[in-house]
C-alpha positions as CSV (number, residue, x, y, z in Angstrom):
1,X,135.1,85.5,80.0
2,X,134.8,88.5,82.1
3,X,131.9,90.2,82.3
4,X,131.9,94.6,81.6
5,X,131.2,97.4,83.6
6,X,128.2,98.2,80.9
7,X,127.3,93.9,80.4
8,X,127.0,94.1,84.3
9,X,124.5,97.0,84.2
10,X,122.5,95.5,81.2
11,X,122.4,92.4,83.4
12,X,120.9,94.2,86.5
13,X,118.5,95.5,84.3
14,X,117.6,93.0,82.7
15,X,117.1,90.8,86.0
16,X,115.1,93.7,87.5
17,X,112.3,93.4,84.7
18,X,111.4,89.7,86.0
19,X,111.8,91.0,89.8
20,X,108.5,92.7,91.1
21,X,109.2,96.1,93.3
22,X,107.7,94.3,96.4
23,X,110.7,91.2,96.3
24,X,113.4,94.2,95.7
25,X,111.7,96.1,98.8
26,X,111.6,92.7,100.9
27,X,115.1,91.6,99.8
28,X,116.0,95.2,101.1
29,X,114.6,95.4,104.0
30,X,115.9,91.3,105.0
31,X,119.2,92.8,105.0
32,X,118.6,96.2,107.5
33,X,116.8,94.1,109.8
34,X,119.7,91.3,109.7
35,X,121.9,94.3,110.6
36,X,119.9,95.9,113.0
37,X,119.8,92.2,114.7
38,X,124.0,92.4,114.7
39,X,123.9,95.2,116.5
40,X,123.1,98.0,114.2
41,X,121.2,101.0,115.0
42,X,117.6,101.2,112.6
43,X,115.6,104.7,113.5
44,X,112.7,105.7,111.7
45,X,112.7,102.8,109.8
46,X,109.0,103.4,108.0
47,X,109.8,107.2,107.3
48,X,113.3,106.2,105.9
49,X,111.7,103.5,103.3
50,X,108.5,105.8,102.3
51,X,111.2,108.3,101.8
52,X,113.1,105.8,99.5
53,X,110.7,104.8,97.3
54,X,108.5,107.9,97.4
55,X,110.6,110.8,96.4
56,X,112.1,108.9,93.2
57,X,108.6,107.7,92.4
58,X,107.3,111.9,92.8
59,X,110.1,112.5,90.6
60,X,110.0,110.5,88.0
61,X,106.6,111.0,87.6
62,X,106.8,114.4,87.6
63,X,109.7,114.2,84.5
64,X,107.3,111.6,82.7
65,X,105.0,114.4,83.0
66,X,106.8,117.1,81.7
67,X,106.6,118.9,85.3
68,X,102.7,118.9,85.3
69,X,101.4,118.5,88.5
70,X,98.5,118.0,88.1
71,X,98.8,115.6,85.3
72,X,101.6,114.1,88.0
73,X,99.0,113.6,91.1
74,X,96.6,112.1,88.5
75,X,98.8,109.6,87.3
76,X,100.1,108.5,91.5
77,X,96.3,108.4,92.2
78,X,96.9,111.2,94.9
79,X,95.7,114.9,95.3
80,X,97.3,117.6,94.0
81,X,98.0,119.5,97.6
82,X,98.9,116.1,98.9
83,X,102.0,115.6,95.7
84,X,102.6,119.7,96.1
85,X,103.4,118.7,100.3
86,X,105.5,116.0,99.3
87,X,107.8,117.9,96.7
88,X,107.7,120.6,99.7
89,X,109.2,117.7,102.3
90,X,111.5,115.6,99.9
91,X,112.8,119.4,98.8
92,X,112.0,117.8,95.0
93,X,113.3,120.8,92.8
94,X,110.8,121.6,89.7
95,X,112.1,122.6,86.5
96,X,111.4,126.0,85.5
């Protein structure tokens, strides 16, 4: 039996509802450092995965919020200037 394009992506789903964000991030990171260690060049390895996982998590937010920032820094636990600086460096486009 062979498995679909959209079974496949039900399945990845599915397994990354019993997988907590930290073992995703770990798993992730196992495999740049293994690279870096085979030779591979790894700069700005913290800014790269607080980019990663903040900008998605600023923007998702901010859609679960309707575009509300304030409402949006509430809900992350920061302050508003602080999320307004981070849409400013990620370049997150608000909807108008």
């Amino acid at each position: 039996m062979t498995v679909t394009q959209s079974q496949s992506a039900n399945l990845f789903v599915a397994n990354l509802n019993q997988v907590s964000l930290e073992k995703l991030v770990r798993s992730k990171l196992e495999v740049i450092l293994k690279q870096h260690g085979e030779g591979g060049r790894v700069k700005n390895l913290y800014s790269q995965v607080m980019e990663q996982v903040e900008r998605p998590m600023i923007e998702l937010a901010l859609h679960l919020q309707a575009g509300n920032q304030i409402k949006t820094a509430e809900f992350l636990g920061i302050n508003r200037n602080t999320l307004r600086k981070k849409i400013s460096v990620y370049k997150i486009k608000l909807r108008v």
